[in-house]
N, C-alpha and C positions, 0 to 999 in steps of 0.2 A: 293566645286564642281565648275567645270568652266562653266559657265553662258552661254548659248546659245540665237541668236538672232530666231523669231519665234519660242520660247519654253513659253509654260506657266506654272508659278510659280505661288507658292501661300504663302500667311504669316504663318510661324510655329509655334509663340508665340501669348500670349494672346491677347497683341495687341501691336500697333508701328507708329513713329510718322514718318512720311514722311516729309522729310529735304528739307530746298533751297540747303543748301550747306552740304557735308561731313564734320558734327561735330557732337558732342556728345549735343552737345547747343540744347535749342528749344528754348522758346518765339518766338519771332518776324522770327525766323529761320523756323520755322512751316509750311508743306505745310496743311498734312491732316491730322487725325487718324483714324488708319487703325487697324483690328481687326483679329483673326485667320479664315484664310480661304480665306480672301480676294485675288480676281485674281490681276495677276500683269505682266508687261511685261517687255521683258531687254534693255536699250537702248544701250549697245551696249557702255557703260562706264565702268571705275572702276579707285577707288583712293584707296588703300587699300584695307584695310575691308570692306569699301565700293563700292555702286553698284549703277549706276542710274534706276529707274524704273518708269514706268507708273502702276497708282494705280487708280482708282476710279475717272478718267479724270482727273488727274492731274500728273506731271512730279517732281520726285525728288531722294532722296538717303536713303538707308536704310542698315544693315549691311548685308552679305553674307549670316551670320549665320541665320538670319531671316527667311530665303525662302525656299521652299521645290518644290519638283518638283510634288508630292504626293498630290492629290488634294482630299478635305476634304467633308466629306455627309455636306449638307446645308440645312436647313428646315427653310421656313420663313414664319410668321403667318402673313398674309397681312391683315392691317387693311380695309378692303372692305366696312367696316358701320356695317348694319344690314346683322347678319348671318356669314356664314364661310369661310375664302377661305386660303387653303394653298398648297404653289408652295417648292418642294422641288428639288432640283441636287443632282444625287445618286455620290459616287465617281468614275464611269466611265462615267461621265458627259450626265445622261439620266435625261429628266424633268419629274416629275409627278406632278400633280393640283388634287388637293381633295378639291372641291368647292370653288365657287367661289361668295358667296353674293346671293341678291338678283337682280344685275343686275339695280338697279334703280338708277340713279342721282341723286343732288339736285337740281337741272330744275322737275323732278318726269318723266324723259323719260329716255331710255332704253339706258347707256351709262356708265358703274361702273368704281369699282376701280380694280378691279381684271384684267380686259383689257388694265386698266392704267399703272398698275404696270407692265404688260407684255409688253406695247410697251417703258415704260421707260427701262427696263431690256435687252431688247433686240435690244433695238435703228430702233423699226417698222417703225414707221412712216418713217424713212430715206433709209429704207433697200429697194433696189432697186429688184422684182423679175420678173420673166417674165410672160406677160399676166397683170399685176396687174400697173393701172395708167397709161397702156399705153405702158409701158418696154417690149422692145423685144430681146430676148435671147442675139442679137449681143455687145449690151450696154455694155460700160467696169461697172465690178463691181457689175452687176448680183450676187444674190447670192439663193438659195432656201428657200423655208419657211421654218422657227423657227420648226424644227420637237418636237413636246408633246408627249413623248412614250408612257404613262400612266395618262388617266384623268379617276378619281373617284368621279362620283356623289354620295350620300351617301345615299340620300333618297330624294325622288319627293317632299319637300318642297322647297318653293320660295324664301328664304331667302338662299339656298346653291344650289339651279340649275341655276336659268335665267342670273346670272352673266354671266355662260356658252354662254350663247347667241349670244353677241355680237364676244367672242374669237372663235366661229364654223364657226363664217361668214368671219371671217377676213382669206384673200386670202394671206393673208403672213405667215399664222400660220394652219399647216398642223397635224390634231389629225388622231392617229392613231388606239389607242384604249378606248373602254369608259367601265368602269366597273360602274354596278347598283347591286339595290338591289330585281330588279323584277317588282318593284311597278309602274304601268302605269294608271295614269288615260286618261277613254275612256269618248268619247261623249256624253252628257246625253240622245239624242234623242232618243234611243231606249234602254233606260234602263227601263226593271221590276224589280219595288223595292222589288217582294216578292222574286225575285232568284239573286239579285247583291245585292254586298256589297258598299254603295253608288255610287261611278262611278268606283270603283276600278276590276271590272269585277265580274264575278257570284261566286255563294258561296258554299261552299261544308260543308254538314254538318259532326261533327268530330263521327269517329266511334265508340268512348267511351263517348261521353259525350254529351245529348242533346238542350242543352243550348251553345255549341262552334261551331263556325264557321272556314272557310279556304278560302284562298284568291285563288280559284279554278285556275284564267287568269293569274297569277305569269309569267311575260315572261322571258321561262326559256335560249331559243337559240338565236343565231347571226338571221335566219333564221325568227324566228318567230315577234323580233323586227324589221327587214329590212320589213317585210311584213305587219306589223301595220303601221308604219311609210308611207309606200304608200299607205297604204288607208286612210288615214288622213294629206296628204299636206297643208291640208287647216283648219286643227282645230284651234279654237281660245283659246284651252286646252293649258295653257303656256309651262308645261313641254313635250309635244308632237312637241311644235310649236320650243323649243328646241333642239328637240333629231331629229326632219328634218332637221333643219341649220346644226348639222352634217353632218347626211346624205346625204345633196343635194351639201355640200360645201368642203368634205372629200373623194377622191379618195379612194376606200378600207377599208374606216373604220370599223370597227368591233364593235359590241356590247356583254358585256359578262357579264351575269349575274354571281353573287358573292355569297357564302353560305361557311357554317361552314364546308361540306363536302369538298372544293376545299382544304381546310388547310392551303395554299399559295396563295398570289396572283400572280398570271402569274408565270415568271422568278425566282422571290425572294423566292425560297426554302429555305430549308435545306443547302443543297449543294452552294449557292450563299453567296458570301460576306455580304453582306445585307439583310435581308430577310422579309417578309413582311407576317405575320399569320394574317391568319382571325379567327375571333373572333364573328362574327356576320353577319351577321342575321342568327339564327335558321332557319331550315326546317323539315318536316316531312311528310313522303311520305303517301298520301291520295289513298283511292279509291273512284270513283266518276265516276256515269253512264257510265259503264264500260269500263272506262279507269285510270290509274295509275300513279298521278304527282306529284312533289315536290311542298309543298305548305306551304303557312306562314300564321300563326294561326291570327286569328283578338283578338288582345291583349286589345282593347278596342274601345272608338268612330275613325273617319276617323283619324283626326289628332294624337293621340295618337297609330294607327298603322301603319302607315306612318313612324313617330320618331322611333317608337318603335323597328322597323324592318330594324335602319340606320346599311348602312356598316359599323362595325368599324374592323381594326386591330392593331397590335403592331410592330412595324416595330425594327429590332434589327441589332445595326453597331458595331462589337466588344463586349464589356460589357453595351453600353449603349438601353437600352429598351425606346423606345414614343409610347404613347398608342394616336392613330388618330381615328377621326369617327366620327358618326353623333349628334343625340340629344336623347341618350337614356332615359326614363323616367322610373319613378318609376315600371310600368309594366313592363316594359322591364326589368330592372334589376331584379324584382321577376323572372321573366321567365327565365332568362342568370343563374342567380342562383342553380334555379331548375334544368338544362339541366347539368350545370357543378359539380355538387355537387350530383343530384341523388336524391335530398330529393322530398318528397311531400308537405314542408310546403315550403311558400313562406316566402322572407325576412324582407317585411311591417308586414305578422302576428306577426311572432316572436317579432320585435320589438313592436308590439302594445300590445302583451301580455304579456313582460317583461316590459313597462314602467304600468300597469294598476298592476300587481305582487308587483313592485318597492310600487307604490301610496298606496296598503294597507297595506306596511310592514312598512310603516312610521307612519301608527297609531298605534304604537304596544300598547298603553296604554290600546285599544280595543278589544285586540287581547288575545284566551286563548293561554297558552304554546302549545299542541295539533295544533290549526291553524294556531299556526303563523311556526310550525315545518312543515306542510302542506304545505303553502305556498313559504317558502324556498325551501322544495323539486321540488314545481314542476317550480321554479324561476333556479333551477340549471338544471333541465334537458331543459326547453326551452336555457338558456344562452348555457349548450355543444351544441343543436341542430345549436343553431345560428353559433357558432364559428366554427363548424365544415363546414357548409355552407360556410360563409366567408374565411376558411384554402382553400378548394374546391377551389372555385372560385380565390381565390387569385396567385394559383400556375398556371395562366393561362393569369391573369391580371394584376399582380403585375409590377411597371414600376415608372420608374426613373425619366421622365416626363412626364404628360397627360394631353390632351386637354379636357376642363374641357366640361363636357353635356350638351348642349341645352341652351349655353350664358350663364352660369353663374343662372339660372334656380333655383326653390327651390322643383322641380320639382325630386329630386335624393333622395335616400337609405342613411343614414350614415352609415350603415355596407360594402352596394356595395361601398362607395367611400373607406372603411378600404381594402380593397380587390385589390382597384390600389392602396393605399401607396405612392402615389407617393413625388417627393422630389421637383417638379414643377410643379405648376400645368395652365394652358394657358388660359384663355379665353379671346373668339374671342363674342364681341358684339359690339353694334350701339349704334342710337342715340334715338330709338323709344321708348318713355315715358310711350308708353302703359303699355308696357312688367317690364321698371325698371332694367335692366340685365347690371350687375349683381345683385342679388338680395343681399343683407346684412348676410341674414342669411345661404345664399352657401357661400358666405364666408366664413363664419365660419366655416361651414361643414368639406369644400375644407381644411380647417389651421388647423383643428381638425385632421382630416384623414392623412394627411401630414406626411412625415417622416422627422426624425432631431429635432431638437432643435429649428430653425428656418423656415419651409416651406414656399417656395418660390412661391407666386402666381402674377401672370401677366397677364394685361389685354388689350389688343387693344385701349379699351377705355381711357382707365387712363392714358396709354402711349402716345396718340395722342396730337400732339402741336395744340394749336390755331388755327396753321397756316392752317390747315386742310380745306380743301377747301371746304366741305360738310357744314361746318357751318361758313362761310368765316365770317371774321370782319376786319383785314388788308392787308390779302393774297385777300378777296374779292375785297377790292377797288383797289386790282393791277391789278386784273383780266379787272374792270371796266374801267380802264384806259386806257388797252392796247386795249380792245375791242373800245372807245371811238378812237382811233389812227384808229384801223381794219373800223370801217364803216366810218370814213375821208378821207379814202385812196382813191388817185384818181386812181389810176391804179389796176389790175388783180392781178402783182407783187407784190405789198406793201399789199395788202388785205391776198393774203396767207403767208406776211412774216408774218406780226405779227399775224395770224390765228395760224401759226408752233409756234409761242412765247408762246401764250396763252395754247396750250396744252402740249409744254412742261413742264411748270411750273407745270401743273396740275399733268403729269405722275411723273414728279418726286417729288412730295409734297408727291404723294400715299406712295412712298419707303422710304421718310423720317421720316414720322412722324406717329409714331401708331402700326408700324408693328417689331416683335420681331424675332427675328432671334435666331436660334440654328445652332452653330458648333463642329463639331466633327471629331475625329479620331477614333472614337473607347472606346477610352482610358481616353483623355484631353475631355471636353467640356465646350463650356460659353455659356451662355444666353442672348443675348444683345438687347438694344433699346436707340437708338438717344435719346440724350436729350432734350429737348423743347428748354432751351438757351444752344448753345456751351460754355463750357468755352474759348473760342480761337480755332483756329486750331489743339492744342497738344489733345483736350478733348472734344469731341463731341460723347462722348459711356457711356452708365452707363453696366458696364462689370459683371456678374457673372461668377462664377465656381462651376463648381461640380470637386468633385477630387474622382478618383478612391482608393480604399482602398483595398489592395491585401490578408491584411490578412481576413478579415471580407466578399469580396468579393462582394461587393457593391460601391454605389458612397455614397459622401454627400458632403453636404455643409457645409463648415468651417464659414460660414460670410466676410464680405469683408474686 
């Protein structure tokens, strides 16, 4: 193809070294390594086969063949800390954000990695718009805010919203839709504990069964959270004090509750290249002092219905399936179950009645021929119940890679994780000791449930270098350094230069180290994450693949 100047390209193979000079040579000839998907520009050279490019801030050569004009889905699991945050580019270059952390610092003030990573990504800090620092429209190099087409909160916990926070406020970065799960905690001042379900609004009792309840206040319209939202400017409720900075900082923004009924989210049908199925949160239409709402069952105490009822869907680019979403827990999975499969037994009984089945058929010394023929029998009819549950559910969740539940948690079904299969699986956790996440024995889970020979699991955590500034030890003392320069500075000027130093280093620490990247065509995909030490220039990727399989009709992993 002949090369165009202002045309954006992108890398077509796994990955590729970016030259000083037009050779086949690297070592010392090395500029960067560059991986599939990566953006790239033309300078407006050629020596052959080769081409010069701008890659990843840096300037060199790479061969023709390499580049494509065809720009690739990108999913990146932002290492944020504690809790969730991922920023994906669909291939018509629209952004979506599905959480963003907890929004805390390691100062413990409100200032994450999620905002980090956004203005590393986006080069904010420098981006000149009008109204914002002072810039008035006439200024050469104006440009508009960062447009977010799609932000999904998943569920009103603080480890995957208040990230949000700081990105609602920021005047360079303009959101234009937010999808929820409903869930709004209200004020406690005027709560009756005998008619609300903790602060999560009043409760509707279920019309078959008088021990369940319903989350009655489910904010189901644009309409109904624009008018919570103005009467609560002023709550010190963090997830409200969140979904304001939207609202007060977002010309139009829209609010749109999310359920099993929409099928798709927004755009991403059927019909679109990309698509994006919901998968959760259940609903079920209640009647209640006589009126008629979409309502979500209280699955257990606050927190465990909160999780329980996170957004999740499976987002599908050609043949490759990602299953995204919140912290579903073991209730939740009983319940996803039951809704998808149809049965009345949940998937904790079964299992807890075929391992108690299992434990007396191992005494068989004990056992007459009669009961232990008994106990077989009904050890076969709970295992079809299970399996058929698990088939159920699986032709709905089954997925190629997925972002593992609630950090790595031991808080999950090992039959619901047989049910996503999956061939990679993600988790996104911190550094809070409480919690221990991931847990040892989800791991196992996770590697058990896994498809292939080798299941591939990946974690935020484990991938994160030293360098990581949340727990600084020599990136810290750089930081101390340069701040030691910042308050010696005698002038205005020299205080915000190395003020801009200090934070750069920061946003771009967030993007280097911790955070796992997916690309794809469809077809090709790898899974990648910086190394802690580069090997040189030519090798700063630890690369996977999955490789599709046409006759079998699936991906896997061969090994590296």
């Amino acid at each position: 193809m002949a090369l165009e100047l202002n045309t954006p390209y992108f890398i077509n193979v796994r990955d590729v070294v970016l030259l000083h000079e037009p050779t086949g040579k690297k070592g010392k000839n090395a500029v960067n390594h560059l991986i599939f998907g990566d953006y790239a520009t033309y300078l407006g050279e050629q020596n052959g086969e080769w081409v010069k490019m701008r890659c990843r801030g840096n300037n060199g050569w790479i061969k023709e063949t390499d580049l494509t004009t065809k720009r690739l889905l990108e999913i990146n699991f932002v290492d944020i800390g504690q809790g969730d945050g991922c920023h994906i580019v669909t291939p018509n270059d629209e952004i979506i954000l599905i959480d963003a952390g907890d929004g805390i610092g390691f100062d413990g003030k409100s200032g994450d990695n999620m905002s980090r990573f956004l203005n590393w990504r986006y080069n904010l800090r420098n981006r000149k718009v009008t109204g914002v620092d002072g810039v008035v429209a006439s200024e050469s190099g104006v440009k508009p805010p960062v447009n977010i087409d799609f932000t999904v909160v998943s569920h009103p916990d603080l480890d995957h919203y208040y990230g949000f926070y700081n990105v609602f406020k920021n005047k360079k970065i303009k959101i234009n839709k937010i999808f929820h799960n409903g869930i709004v905690e209200r004020s406690t001042k005027d709560i009756d504990k005998k008619t609300w379900l903790y602060d999560l609004g009043r409760k509707a009792p279920s019309p078959t069964d008088d021990k369940s309840f319903y989350l009655w206040d489910t904010v189901l319209t644009n309409s109904e959270m624009k008018k919570l939202l103005e009467a609560n400017k002023k709550s010190r409720k963090l997830y409200l004090k969140t979904l304001v900075a939207a609202n007060e900082n977002n010309d139009d923004v829209s609010f749109h509750f999310v359920d099993v009924s929409n099928k798709y989210l927004d755009k991403f049908t059927a019909n679109n290249e990309l698509t994006l199925k919901i998968l959760a949160p259940i609903t079920e239409y209640i009647d209640f002092e006589g009126d008629t709402r979409k309502c979500l069952k209280k699955i257990g105490i606050e927190s465990e219905t909160k999780n329980g009822h996170s957004l999740v869907f499976q987002l599908q680019y050609g043949h490759l399936k990602v299953l995204l979403g919140g912290d579903l827990n073991e209730k939740a999975q009983d319940y996803i179950g039951q809704y998808y499969s149809g049965e009345s037994k949940t998937i904790s009984f079964l299992e807890k009645k075929i391992a108690k089945l299992n434990e007396k058929l191992a005494n068989i010394n004990n056992l007459s021929n009669n009961k232990r023929k008994l106990l077989l029998e009904d050890l076969e009819k709970k295992l079809t119940k299970l399996d058929l549950i698990i088939s159920k559910t699986k032709q709905e969740f089954r997925s190629d890679i997925a972002k593992a539940c609630h950090h790595g948690a031991s808080d999950v079904l090992d039959s619901f994780l047989q049910a996503i299969n999956p061939i990679a699986t993600i988790i996104s956790s911190g550094d809070n000791e409480s919690y221990s996440h991931p847990r040892p024995d989800a791991l196992g889970a996770y590697g058990k449930a896994g498809r292939g020979k080798r299941p591939l699991i990946f974690s935020t955590e484990l991938a994160r270098s030293t360098k990581e500034f949340s727990y600084p030890i020599k990136f810290y003392l750089l930081l101390k350094k340069i701040e030691e320069l910042k308050n010696a500075a005698t002038t205005k000027k020299d205080r915000k230069f190395h003020e801009a130093r200090m934070n750069k280093l920061r946003d771009s620490n967030v993007a280097k180290y911790g955070m796992i990247t997916i690309r794809t065509d469809g077809e090709h995909v790898i899974i990648a994450q910086k190394l802690e030490k580069a090997k040189g220039s030519a090798q700063k990727w630890d690369i996977y693949e999955l490789h599709w399989n046409s006759k079998l009709k699936e991906f896997a992993y061969l090994g590296k």
